[in-house]
C-alpha positions as CSV (number, residue, x, y, z in Angstrom):
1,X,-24.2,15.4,15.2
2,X,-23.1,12.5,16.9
3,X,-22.2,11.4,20.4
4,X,-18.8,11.5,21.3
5,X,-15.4,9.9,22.0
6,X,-12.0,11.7,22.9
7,X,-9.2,11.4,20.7
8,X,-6.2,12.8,20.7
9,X,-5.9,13.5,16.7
10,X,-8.5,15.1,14.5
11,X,-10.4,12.8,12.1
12,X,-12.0,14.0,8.7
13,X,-15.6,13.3,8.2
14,X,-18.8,15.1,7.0
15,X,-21.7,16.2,9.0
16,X,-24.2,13.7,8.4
17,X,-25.5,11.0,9.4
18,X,-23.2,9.7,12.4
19,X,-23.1,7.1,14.7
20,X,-21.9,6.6,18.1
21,X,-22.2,6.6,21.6
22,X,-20.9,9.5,24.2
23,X,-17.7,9.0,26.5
24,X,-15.7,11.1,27.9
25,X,-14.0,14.3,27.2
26,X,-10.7,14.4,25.9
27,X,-7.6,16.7,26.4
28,X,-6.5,18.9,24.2
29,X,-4.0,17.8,21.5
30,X,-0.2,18.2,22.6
31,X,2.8,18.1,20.6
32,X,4.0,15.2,20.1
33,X,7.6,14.7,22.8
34,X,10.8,13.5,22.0
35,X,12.0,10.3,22.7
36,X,14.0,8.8,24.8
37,X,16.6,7.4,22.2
38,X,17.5,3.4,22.7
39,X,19.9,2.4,25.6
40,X,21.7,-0.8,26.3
41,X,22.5,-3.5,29.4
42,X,26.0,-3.8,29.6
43,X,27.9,-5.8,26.7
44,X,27.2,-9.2,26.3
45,X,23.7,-9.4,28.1
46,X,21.5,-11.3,25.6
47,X,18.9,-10.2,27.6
48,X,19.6,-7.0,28.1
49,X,20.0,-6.8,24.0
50,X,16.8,-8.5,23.7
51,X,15.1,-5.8,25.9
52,X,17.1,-3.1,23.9
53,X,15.7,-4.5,20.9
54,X,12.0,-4.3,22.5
55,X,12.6,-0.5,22.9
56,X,13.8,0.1,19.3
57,X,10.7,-1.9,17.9
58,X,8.5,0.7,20.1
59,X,10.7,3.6,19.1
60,X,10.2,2.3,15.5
61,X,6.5,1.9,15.6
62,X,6.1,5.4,17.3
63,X,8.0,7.2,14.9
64,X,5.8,5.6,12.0
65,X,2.6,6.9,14.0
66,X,4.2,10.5,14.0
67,X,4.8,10.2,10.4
68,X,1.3,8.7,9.6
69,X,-0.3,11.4,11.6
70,X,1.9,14.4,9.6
71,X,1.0,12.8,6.6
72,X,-3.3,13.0,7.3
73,X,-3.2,9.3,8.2
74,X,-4.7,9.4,11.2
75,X,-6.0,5.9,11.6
76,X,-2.4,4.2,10.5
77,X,-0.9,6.7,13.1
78,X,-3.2,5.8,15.9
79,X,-2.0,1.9,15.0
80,X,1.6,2.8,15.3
81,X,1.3,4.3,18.3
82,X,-1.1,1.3,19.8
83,X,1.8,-1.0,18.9
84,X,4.3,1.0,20.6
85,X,1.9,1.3,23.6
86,X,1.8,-2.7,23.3
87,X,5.4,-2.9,22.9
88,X,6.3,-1.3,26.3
89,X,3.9,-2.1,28.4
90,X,4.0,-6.0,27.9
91,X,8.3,-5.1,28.4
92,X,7.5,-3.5,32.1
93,X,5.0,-6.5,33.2
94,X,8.3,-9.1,32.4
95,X,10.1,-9.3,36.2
96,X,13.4,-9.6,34.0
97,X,13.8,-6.8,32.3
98,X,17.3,-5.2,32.5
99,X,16.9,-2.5,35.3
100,X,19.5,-0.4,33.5
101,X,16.9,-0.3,30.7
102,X,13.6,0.3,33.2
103,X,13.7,3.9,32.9
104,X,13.9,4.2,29.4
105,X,11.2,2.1,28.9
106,X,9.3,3.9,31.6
107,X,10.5,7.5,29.3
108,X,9.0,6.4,26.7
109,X,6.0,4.7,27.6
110,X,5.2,8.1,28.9
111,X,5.4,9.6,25.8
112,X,3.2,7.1,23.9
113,X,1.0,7.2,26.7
114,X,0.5,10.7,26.2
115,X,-0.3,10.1,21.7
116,X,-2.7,6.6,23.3
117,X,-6.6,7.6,22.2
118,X,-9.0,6.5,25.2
119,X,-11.3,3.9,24.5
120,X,-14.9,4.3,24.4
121,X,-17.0,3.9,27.9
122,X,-18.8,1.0,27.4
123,X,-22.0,2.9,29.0
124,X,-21.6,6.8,28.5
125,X,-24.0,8.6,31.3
126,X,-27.1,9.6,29.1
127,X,-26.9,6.9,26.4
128,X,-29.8,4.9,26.2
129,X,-29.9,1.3,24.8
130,X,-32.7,0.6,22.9
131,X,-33.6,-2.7,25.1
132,X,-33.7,-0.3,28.3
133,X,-35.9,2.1,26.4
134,X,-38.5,-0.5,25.6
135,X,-38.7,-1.5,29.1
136,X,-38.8,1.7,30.7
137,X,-42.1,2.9,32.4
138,X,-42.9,6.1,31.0
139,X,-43.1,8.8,33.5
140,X,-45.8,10.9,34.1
141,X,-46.2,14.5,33.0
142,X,-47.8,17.7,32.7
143,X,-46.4,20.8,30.0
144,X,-47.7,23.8,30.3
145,X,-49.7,24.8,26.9
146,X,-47.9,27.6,24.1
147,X,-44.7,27.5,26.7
148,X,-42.5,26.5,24.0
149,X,-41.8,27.4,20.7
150,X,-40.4,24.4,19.3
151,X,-43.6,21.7,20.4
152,X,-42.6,19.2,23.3
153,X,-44.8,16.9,23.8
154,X,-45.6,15.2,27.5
155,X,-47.9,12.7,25.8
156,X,-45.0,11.1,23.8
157,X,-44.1,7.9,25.1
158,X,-40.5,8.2,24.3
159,X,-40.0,11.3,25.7
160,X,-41.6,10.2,28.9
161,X,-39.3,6.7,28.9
162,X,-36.2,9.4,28.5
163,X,-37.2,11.3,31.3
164,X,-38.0,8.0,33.3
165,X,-34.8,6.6,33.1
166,X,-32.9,9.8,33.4
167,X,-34.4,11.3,36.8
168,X,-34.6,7.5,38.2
169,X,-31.8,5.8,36.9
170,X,-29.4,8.2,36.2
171,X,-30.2,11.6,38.3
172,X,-26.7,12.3,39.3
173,X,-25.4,12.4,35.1
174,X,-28.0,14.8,35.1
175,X,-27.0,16.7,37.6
176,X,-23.6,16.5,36.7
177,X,-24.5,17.7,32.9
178,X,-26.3,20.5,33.7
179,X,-24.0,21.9,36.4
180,X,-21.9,21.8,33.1
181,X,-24.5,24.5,31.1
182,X,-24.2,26.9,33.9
183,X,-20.4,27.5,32.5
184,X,-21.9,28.5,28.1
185,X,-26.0,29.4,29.7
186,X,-25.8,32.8,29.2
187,X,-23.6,33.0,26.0
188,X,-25.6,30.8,24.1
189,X,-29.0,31.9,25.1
190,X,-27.7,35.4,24.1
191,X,-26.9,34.1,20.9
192,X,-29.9,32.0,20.3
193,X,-32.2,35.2,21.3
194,X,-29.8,37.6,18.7
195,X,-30.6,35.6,16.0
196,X,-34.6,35.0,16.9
197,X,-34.4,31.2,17.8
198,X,-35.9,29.5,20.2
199,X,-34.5,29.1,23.7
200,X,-35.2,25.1,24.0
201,X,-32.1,24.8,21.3
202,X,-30.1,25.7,24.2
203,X,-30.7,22.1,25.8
204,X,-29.8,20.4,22.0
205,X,-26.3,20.8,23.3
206,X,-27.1,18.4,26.3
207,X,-28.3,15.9,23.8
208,X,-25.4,16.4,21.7
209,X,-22.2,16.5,24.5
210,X,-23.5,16.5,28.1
211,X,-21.8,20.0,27.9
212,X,-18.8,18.6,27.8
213,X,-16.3,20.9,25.8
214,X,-14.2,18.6,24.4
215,X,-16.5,15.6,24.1
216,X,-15.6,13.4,20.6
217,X,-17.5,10.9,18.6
218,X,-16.3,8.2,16.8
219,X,-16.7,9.5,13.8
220,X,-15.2,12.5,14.5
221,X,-17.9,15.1,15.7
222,X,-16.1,17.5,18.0
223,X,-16.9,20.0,21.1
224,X,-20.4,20.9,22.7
225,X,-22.1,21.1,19.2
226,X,-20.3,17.8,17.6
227,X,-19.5,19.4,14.2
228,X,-18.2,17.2,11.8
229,X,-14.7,19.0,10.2
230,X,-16.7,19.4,6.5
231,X,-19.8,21.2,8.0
232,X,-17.4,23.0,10.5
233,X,-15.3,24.5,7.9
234,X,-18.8,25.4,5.4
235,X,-20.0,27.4,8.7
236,X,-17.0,29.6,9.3
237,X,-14.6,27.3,11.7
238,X,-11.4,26.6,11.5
239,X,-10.1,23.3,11.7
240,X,-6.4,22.5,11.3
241,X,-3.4,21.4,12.6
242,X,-2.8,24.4,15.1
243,X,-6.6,25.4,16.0
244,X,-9.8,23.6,16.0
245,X,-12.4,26.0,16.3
246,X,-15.1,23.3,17.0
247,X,-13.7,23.1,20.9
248,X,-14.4,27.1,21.2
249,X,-17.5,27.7,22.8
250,X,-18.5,31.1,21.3
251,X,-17.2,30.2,17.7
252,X,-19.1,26.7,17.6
253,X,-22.0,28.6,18.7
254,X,-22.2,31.2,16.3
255,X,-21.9,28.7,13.6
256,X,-24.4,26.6,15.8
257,X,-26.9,29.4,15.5
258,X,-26.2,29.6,11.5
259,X,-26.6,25.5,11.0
260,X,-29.8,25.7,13.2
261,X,-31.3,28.4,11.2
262,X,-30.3,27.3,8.0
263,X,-32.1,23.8,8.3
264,X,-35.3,25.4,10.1
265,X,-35.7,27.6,6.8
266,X,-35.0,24.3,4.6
267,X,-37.1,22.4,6.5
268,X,-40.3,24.7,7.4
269,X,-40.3,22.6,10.4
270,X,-38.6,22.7,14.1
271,X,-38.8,18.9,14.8
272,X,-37.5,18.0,11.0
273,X,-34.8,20.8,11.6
274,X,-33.8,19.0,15.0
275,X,-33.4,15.4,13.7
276,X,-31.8,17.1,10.4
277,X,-29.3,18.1,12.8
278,X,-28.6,14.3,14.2
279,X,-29.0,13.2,10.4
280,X,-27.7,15.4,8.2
281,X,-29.9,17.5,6.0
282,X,-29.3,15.3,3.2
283,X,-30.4,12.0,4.8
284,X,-33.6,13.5,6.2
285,X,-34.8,15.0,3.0
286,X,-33.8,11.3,1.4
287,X,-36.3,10.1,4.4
288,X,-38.9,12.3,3.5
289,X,-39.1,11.8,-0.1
290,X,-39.3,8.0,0.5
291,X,-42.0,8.3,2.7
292,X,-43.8,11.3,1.1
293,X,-44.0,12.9,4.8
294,X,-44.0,16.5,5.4
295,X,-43.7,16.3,9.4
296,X,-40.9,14.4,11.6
297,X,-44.6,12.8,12.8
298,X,-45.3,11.0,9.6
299,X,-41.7,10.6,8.5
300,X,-41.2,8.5,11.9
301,X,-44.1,6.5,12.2
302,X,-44.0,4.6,8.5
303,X,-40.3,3.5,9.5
304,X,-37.9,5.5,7.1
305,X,-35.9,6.8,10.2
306,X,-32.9,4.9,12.1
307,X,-33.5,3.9,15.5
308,X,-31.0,6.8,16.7
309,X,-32.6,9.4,14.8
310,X,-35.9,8.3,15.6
311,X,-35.3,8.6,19.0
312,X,-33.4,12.1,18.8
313,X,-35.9,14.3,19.2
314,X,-37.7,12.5,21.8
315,X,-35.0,12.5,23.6
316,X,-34.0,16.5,23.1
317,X,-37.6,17.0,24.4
318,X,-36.9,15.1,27.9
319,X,-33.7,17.7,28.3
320,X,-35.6,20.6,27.4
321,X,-38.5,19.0,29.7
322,X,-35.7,18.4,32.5
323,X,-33.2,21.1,31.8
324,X,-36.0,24.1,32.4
325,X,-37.7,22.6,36.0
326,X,-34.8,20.3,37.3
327,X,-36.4,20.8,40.6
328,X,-39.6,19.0,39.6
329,X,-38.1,15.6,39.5
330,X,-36.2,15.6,42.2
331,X,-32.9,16.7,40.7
332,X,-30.3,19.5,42.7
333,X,-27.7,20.5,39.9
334,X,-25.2,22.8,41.2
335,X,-24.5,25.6,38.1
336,X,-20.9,25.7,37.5
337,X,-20.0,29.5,36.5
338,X,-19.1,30.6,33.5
339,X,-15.2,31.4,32.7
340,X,-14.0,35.0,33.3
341,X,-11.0,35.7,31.4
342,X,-9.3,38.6,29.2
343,X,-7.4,38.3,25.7
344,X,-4.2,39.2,25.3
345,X,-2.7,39.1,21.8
346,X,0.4,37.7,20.9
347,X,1.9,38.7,17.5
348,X,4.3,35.3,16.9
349,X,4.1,31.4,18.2
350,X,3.8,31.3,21.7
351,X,4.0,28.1,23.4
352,X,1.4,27.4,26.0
353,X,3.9,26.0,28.7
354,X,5.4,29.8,28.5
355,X,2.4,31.2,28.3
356,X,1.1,29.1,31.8
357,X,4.3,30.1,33.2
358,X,3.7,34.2,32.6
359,X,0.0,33.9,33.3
360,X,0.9,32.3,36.7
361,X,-1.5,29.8,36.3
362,X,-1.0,25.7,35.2
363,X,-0.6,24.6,31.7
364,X,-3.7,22.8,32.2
365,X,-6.2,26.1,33.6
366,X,-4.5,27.4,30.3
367,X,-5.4,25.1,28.0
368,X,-9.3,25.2,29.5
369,X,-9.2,28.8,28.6
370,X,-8.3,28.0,24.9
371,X,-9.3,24.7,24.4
372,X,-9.9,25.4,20.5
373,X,-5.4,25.1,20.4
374,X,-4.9,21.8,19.2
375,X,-1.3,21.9,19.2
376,X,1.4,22.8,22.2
377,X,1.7,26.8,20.9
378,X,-0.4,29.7,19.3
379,X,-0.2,29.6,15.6
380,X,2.2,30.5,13.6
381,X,2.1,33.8,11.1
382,X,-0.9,35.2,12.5
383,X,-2.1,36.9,15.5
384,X,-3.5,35.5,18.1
385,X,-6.2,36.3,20.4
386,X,-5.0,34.2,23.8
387,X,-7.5,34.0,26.3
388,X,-5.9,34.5,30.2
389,X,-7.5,34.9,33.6
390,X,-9.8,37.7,34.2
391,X,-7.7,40.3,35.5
392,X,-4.4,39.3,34.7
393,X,-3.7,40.4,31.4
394,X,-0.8,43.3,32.2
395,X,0.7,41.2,34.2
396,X,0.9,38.4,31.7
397,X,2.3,40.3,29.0
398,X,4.9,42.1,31.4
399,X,6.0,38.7,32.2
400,X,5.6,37.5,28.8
401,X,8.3,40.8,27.4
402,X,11.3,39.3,29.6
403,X,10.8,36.1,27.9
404,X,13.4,35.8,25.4
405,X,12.3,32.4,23.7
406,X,8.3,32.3,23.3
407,X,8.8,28.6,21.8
408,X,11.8,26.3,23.0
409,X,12.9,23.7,21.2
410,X,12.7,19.7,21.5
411,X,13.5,18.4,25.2
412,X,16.8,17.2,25.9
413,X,17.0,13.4,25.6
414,X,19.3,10.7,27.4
415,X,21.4,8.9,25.3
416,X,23.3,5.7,26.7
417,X,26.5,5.7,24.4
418,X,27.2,2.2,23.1
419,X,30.7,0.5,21.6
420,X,31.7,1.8,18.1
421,X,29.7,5.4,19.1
422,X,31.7,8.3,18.2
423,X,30.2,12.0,19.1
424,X,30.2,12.6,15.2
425,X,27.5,9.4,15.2
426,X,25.6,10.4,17.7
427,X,25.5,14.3,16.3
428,X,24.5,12.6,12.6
429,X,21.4,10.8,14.4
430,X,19.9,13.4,16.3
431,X,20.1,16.0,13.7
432,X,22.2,18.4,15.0
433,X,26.7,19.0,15.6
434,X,28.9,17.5,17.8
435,X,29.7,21.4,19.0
436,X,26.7,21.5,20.3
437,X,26.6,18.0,22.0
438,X,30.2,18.8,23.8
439,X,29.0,22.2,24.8
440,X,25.8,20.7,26.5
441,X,27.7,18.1,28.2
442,X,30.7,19.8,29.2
443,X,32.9,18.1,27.2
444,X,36.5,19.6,26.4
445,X,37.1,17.1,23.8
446,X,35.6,14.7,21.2
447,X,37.8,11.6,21.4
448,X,37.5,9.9,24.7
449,X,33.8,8.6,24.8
450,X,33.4,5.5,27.0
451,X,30.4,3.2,26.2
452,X,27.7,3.7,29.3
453,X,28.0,7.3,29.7
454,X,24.5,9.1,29.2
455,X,24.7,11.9,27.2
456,X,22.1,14.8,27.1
457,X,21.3,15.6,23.5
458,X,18.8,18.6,22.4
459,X,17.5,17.0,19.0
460,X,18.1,19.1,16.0
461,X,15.3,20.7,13.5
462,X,15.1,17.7,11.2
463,X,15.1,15.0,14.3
464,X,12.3,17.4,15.6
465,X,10.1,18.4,13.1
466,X,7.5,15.7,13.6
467,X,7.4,16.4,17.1
């Protein structure tokens, strides 16, 4: 499993053998929103046109990054919608852009705003570079003997360098990532003790995410475990447009629990099973053939093992080392509590901004609750187990039984009309009938439609459908 990076869109990619650094967490994914369609400056404003022209260009570019996206092209779509990004942000810096067209570049530099992927922190909080590692003075240490069952060592220089640099250097990331645990401590220790492993694993996940529940690699590792979407799916999670089961805590540690035991038994070995788990099973058993090892020891000292790897378990030994007596190096974390919520099942798609709005509570406390939903609503043809504040389930399903429409369709959009429009025109582009554009607008007939009047338009299924 590999460090992690937030993205907006889910990449493919197999379990093994990652590389990376961690960053931050990222939201969870949201349909994509309409756009504001293309206005225009008043007639005969070359620049105004030009600007105009700017906007369709970004319009363009962020409808090929939908399309590249629906089509399980992820990297073309995050292109298109970095140029559309590009597009309207170097627009809004020029002091002479039309202001007629300001908010419509403003609209829709919201929207690709909200597709944009966050670019990795140069220096995530409990990444070390292998120059600071080499200088670090290793701390000193005592275990206590037989405490564990998976062997930390406090002799190992690298696991006393770790240590070192995280109580001195970086004590309030620690803090910070272990006031995280206090929210998944008892669930996961429950579930490591059900199926007779050892505790320590419990501190894997602070090598692995920081705790951070939506933490993503660049590879494409996801959640507090950082399962690639192949090994995911092989260990019973779901991973698809509307749900990604990697980003729900209990789920990803169940088939945590499975993963872990499955390469102990493979391995014969807790260390080997450990770095198998940064590796991949295949690329440690390719290590250990070359090196004719039979311990992560051997294996490691004659060289067969990348520097990350190499370092993994190390490392996982300072946070189990840190993680049990915080106290002993100085460190104050402040344990977060773990979620209280109840379930309430919905039988068709329910979209979360409805669901927010009967639960009383904000889209985004929502979303925290079920942060395995990777799209804006429950999915379809299925039912689904919604998680809601503790307490609050009859209330949210009362709420939920006056609500007519569970999903609403597109946003209305703004549409400046221009010379030559006609509301027949208009209708054709957004997919839906000129009926419906008069009776939105108030309009008692079709024929009079002056260029500059904005228009509110409710796009149509086809206009929709990538949205």
């Amino acid at each position: 499993m590999r460090a992690f990076l937030p993205l907006v869109v889910l990449l493919a990619g197999a379990c093994a053998a990652r590389r990376g650094v961690p960053a931050v967490p990222a939201p969870a994914a949201a349909p994509a929103p309409a756009l504001a369609p293309v206005s225009t400056a008043s007639a005969g404003e070359a620049e105004g046109e030009e600007d105009s022209g700017n906007l369709a260009l970004a319009e363009a570019a962020y409808e090929e990054g939908l399309s590249s996206f629906e089509g399980g092209r992820p990297f073309e779509g995050r292109a298109g919608i970095r140029k559309a990004f590009g597009l309207l942000t170097d627009e809004l810096q020029d002091p002479g852009l039309a202001s007629a067209l300001k908010d419509d570049f403003l609209a829709m530099l919201g929207k690709a705003r909200s597709w944009e992927p966050v670019e990795p922190s140069e220096r995530p909080a409990l990444a070390v570079a292998e120059e600071e590692l080499r200088s670090a003075t290793p701390a000193r240490l005592q275990a206590q003997v037989g405490k564990h069952r998976i062997a930390v060592d406090p002799d190992n220089e690298i696991t006393r360098k770790f240590i070192s640099i995280y109580t001195r250097q970086r004590p309030k990331s620690v803090e910070e990532a272990l006031g995280r645990s206090g929210r998944y401590r008892a669930m996961m220790l429950r579930r490591l003790r059900e199926a007779g492993l050892p505790e320590e694993l419990f501190y894997l996940v602070m090598t692995e995410s920081e705790y951070l529940p939506m933490a993503r690699s660049r590879t494409g590792a996801a959640g507090l475990w950082q399962f690639m979407p192949g090994t995911a799916r092989r260990y019973g999670l779901k991973v698809s447009f509307w749900v990604d089961e990697r980003y729900d805590p209990e789920k990803a540690t169940a088939a945590a629990v499975r993963y872990l035991k499955d390469l102990r038994e493979w391995f014969g070995d807790w260390h080997l099973a450990v770095a198998a788990y940064n590796r991949g099973e295949n690329g440690i058993g390719r290590d250990l053939a070359f090196t004719r090892a039979t311990d992560f020891g051997t294996v490691s000292r004659r060289g067969a093992l990348p520097g990350e790897t190499q370092h993994y378990v190390p490392k996982f030994m300072a946070c189990v080392l840190i993680g049990e007596d915080p106290g002993r190096y100085g460190l104050r974390p402040v344990y977060e509590e773990p979620f209280a919520f109840d379930t309430a099942e919905v039988d068709k798609p329910l979209s979360l901004a409805v669901a927010a709005q009967a639960a009383g509570v904000p889209e985004d406390r929502l979303k925290a609750l079920n942060p395995e939903l990777a799209a804006w609503a429950t999915p379809p043809e299925t039912t689904y187990a919604l998680r809601v504040p503790k307490g609050s389930r009859e209330a949210f399903l009362s709420a939920l039984a006056q609500v007519k429409d569970w999903n609403p369709g597109p946003e209305l959009v703004r549409y400046r009309v221009q010379a030559g429009d006609s509301l027949g025109k208009i209708a054709g582009r957004f997919r839906t009938t000129v009926k419906a554009v008069m009776a939105l607008n108030g309009l008692k007939t079709s024929r009079r439609l002056r260029p500059g009047t904005v228009l509110k338009v409710r796009p149509g299924r086809k206009k929709s459908s990538r949205r």
